[in-house]
N, C-alpha and C positions, 0 to 999 in steps of 0.2 A: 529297496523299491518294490521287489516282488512282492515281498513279506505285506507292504503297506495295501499294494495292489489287492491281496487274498485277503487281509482283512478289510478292507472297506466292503469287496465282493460278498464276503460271509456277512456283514451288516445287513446291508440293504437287500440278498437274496433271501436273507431270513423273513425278514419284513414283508417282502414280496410274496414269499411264500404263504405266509397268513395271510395276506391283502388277499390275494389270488383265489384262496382257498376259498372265502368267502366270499367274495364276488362272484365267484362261480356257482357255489350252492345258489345263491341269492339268484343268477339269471337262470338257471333250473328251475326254482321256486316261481320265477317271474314267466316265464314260458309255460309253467302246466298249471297255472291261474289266468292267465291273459290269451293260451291260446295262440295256434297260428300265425294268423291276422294281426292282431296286434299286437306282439311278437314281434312283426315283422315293421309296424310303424313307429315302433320306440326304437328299433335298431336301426333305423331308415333317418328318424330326427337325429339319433347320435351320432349317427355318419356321417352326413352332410355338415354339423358341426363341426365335426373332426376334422374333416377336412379342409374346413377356411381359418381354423386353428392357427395353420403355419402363416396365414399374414400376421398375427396378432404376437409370434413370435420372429420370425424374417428371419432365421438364423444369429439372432444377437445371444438366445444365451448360448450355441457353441461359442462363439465368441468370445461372449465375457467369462467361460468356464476355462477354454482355454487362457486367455491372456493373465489370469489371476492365477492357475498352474506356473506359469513362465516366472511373473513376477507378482508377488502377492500385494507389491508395492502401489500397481495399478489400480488397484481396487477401486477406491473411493470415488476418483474424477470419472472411472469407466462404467462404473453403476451410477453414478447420479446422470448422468447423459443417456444412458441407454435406458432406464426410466422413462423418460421425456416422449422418447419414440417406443417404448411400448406402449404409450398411454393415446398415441395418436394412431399406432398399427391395430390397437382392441379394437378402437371405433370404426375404422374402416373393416375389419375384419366382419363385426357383426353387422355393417350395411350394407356389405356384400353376400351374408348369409344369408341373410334377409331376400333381397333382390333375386339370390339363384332360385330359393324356394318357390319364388313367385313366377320367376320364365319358365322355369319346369313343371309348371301348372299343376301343382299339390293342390289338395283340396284344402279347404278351410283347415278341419282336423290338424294334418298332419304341417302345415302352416304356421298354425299355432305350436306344436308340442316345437317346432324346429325355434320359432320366436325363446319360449323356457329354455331350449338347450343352450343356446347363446349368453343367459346369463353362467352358465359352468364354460364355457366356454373362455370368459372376461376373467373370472376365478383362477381358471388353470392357468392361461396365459401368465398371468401373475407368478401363482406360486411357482409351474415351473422352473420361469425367470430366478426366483430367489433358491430354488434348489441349485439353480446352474449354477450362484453366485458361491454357497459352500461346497458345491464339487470340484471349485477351482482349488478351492484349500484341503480336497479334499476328505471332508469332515459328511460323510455320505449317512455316518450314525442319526444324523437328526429328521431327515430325508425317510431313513428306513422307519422312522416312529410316528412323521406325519401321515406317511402312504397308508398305513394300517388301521391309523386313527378315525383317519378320512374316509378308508373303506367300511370301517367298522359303522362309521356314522350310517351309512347311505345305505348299510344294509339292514340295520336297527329301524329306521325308520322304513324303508322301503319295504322291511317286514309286515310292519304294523298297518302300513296301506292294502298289501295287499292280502292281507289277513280280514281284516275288518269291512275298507271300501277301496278294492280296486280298482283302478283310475289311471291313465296313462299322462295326463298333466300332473299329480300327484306323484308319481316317481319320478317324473323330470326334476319336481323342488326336494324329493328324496337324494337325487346329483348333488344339485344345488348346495345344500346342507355339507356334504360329504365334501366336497369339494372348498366349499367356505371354511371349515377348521381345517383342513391341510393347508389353507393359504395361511390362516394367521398362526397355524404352527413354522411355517419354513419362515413367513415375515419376523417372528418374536428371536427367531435364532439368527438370521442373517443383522437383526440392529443388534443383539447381544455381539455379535463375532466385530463388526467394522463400527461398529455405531447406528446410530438411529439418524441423524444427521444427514449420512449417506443417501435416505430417502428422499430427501428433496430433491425436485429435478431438477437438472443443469441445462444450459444450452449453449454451450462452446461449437461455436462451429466446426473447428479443425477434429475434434472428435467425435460432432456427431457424425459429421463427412468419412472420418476416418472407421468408425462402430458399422457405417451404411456398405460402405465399399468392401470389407472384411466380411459382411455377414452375408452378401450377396451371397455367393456360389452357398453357404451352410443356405439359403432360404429357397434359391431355386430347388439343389437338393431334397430339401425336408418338402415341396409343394410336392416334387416328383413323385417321395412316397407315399403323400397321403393321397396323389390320384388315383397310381396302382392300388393301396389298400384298400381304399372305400368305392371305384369307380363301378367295381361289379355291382355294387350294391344301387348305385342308381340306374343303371341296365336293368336291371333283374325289376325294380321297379317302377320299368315305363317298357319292356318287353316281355313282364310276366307279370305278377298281380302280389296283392300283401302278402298272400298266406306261402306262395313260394318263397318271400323272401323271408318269412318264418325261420321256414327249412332250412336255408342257408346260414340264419344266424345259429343255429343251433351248430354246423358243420363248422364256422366261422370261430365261434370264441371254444370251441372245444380244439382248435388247430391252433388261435394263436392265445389261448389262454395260458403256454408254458412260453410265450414268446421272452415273460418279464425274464426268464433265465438266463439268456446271453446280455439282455437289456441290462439288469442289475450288475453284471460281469465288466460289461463295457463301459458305465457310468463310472467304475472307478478305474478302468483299462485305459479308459482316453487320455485326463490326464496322467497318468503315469507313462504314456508312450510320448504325448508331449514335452516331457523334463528328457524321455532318452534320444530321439531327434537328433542327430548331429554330433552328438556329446560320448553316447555308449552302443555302438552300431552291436556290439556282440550281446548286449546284455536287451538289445531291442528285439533283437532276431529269439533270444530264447523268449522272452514274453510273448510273441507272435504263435513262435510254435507250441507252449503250454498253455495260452489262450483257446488255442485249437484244437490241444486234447480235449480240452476244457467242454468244448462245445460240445466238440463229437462222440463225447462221454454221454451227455443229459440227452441230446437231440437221439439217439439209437433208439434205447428201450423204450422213449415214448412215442415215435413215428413208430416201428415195428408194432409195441404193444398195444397203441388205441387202432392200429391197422386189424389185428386178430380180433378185438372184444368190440369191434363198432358198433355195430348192431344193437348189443346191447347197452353201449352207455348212454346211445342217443335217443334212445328208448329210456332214461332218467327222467325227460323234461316230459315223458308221457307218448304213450302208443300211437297219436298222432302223426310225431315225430320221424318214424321206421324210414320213411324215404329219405331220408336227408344220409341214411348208412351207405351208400356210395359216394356221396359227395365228399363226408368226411374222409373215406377210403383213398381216394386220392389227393384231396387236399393235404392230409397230414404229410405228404412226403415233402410239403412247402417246405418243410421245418431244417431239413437236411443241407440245402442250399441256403436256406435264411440263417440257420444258427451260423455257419461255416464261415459266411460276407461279413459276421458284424464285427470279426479281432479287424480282415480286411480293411473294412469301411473305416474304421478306427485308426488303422495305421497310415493310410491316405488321408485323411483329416489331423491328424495330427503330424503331418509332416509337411502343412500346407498341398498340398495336391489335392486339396479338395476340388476344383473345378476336373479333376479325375474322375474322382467319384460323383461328382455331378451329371457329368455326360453318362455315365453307365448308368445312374439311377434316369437319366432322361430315356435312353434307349430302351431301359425296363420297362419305363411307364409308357413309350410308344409302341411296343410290344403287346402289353396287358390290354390298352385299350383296343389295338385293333383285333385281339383274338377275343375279348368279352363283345365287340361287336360283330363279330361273326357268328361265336360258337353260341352263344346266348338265347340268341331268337331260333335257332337250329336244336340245337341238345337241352334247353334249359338252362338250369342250374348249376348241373355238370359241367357245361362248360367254363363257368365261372372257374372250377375249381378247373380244371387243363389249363387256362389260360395263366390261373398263378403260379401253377406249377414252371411250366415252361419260361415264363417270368422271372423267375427265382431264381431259374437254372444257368438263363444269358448273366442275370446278376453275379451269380456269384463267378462262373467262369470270366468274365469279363474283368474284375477285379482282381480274381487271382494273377490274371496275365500280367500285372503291374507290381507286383510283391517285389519282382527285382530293382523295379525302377526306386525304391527305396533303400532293400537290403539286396546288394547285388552279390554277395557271397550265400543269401538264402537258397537251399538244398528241398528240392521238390523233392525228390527221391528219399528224402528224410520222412517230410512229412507226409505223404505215402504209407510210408513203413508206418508210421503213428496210429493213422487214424484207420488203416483196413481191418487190424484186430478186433477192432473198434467194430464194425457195422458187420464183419463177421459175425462176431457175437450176439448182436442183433439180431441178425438173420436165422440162428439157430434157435434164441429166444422165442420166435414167431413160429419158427415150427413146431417148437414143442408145444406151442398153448395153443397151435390149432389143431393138435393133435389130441391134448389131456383135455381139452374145454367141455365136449360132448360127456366126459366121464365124471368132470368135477364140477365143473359147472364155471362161469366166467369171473365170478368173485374171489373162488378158493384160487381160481388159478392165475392170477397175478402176483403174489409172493411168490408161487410155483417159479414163475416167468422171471421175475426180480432175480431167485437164487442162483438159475439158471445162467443168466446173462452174466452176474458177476465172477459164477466160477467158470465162466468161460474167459475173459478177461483175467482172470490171475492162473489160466492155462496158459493164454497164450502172449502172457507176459506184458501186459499191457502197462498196470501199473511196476514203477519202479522207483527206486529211493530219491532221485530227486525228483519226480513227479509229485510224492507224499510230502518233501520238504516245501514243495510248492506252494501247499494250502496250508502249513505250520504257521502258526500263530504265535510270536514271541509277546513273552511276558513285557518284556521292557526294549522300548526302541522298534524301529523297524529294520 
């Protein structure tokens, strides 16, 4: 099971990693051609979209991801019902998108680009849904080739726009594009895996009743996220102006641009903690705690590291940018709490307690918004980034206090010992490169920083032989 766990993890992290890569250059590229301002109105239309997202999904494909882990037998009647009601959640999704645009009294412009992002919007809904369907089996290999293909797409052209004629409705259908072959890559592999058949919708009442009731607390959940995620973002643009909200996107995707790391981790964590539930409490609790390592391995050096080099990476999208090097300064430490919730969040959803994890992501999200409505019209920007911090913070403590209520022989003082070596090494990383950066300059010294971190970690024993058999990959079998 672990072995299947680390390999589907190395698929899709792979994947992501390229996705990642360029998408990132590409919103670098798209920020020191578009400028502040409108910067800050593409980021503005993608948020708002993102966020009425989760009606268009309601939690069905946790749902249909988990139930086809459990039993693969489910499939068929569980996807053709669940179908039926994503086709009816899209539509509602995008005339509620619609509508908020319009009480929040957007101007025509940004109106419009939100209208375009609703068609990526309708896309992902989709493909998502059929990603969920093969991470029930989990076959996450196919997943890892559309993500990259789809970002490839959206960067290729979204290139050539803004190379040529720069245009903020013209990278919305550079989305569009990108997001269209990822859907007909995951749709081509999910009729090859169950059939094609499977697509038509069904309407069994007893299951769509039973898909509705099940996916509640996954859809409250997934709203609560995408409030906190995106809410600063509608603050910041109705108690500050575009070109701030520029700023912050730049702070924004440089902080959660490594988010896909525990993301990819998880997408094959969940169901495999799924099938242990009940069945292998001992073999549940070590996935738990090497999911952990897991995190607090990636999450160290790049919170500590983009904390020492801010200034200048955020200075990549153009010298305009210099002010947003505080924001990112404290935003990145989101990451520490965020990586750490997602093995959590996982083992609560996969042991049914999600209405656990519902109430904590609720708390989170009443948290974020009343401190983005305070700190925001006060400190700016800045505060956006305090409020997700602290955000992050009730999240994850909140969560952790529930570990036993699944695995009640789990050993906090274990994992303690685990993960301090851990952010120690971090913390020595950061001082060495804010020491050598004035000498080497901020480029030479991040391999500096890299070699640093590692051989403090194989000082203080971090890595150990089952930790490496962890991520071993068998040739045959899992």
């Amino acid at each position: 099971m672990t072995s299947k766990v680390a390999r589907n993890t190395l698929y899709l992290t792979a994947a992501s990693i390229g996705q990642k890569i360029i998408a990132f250059i590409y919103f670098l590229f798209l920020a020191r051609i578009m400028m502040p301002e409108q910067t800050g109105q593409y980021f503005l239309a993608i948020s708002i979209t993102s966020i009425f997202s989760v009606i268009a999904d309601f939690g069905i494909t946790s749902v249909i991801t988990r139930e086809i882990a459990k039993d693969e037998m489910q499939a068929k009647p569980l996807v053709s019902n669940a179908i039926s009601l994503k086709i009816l959640l899209t539509v509602v999704a995008v005339v509620v998108t619609f509508l908020t645009s319009y009480f929040l009294n957007y101007g025509p412009t940004i109106q419009f680009l939100i209208l375009l992002a609703s068609i990526v919007l309708i896309l992902d809904a989709f493909q998502v849904f059929f990603y969920g369907i093969l991470r029930g089996f989990q076959a996450l290999e196919f997943e890892s080739l559309g993500v990259f293909i789809g970002m490839a797409t959206t960067a290729l052209f979204g290139g050539f726009i803004l190379w040529f004629y720069p245009s903020l409705p013209l990278l919305i259908i550079a989305l569009v594009l990108g997001s269209f072959v990822n859907l007909i890559v995951s749709l081509m592999y999910v009729g090859k895996r169950i059939g094609w058949n499977v697509l038509i919708p069904s309407l069994n009442k007893n299951d769509l009743i039973l898909i509705l009731k099940t996916a509640f607390p996954f859809a409250l959940g997934a709203l609560f996220v995408k409030v906190y995620s995106y809410i600063d973002t509608i603050f910041i643009s109705k108690f500050l102006d575009a070109a701030s909200l520029g700023f912050y996107a730049i702070a924004y995707k440089f902080t959660y641009a490594f988010q896909f790391l525990p993301m990819a981790f998880v997408a094959a964590l969940y169901p495999g903690m799924s099938a242990l539930v009940d069945k292998d409490p001992d073999a549940l609790e070590a996935v738990l705690h090497r999911s952990m390592w897991y995190v607090a391995l990636i999450s160290a050096p790049i919170v500590f590291g983009l904390y020492a080099i801010a200034s200048e990476v955020v200075q990549l999208a153009g010298p305009e940018y210099l002010s947003a090097t505080i924001v990112l300064q404290v935003l990145i430490f989101v990451l520490i709490p965020l990586f750490l919730d997602f093995p959590i969040g996982s083992l609560l959803n996969a042991s049914n307690r999600q209405s656990i994890k519902t109430a904590i992501m609720g708390g989170t999200m009443l948290i974020n918004v009343i401190l983005n409505a305070v700190l925001i019209p006060r400190i700016g920007i800045l505060g956006a980034a305090y409020a997700s911090l602290f955000s992050f913070l009730f999240m994850f403590l909140a969560g952790f206090y529930f570990i036993r209520r699944v695995i009640p022989a789990f050993s906090y003082w274990r994992l303690l010992k685990t993960l301090l070596p851990i952010y120690v090494s971090g913390i020595v990383m950061l001082m060495t490169v804010l020491v050598l950066k004035p000498i080497l300059g901020w480029l030479f010294i991040i391999p500096v920083g890299g070699i640093v971190y590692l051989s403090f970690l194989l000082f203080l024993g971090v890595f150990t032989q089952s930790d490496k058999s962890f991520f071993k990959i068998k040739r045959k079998g899992v």
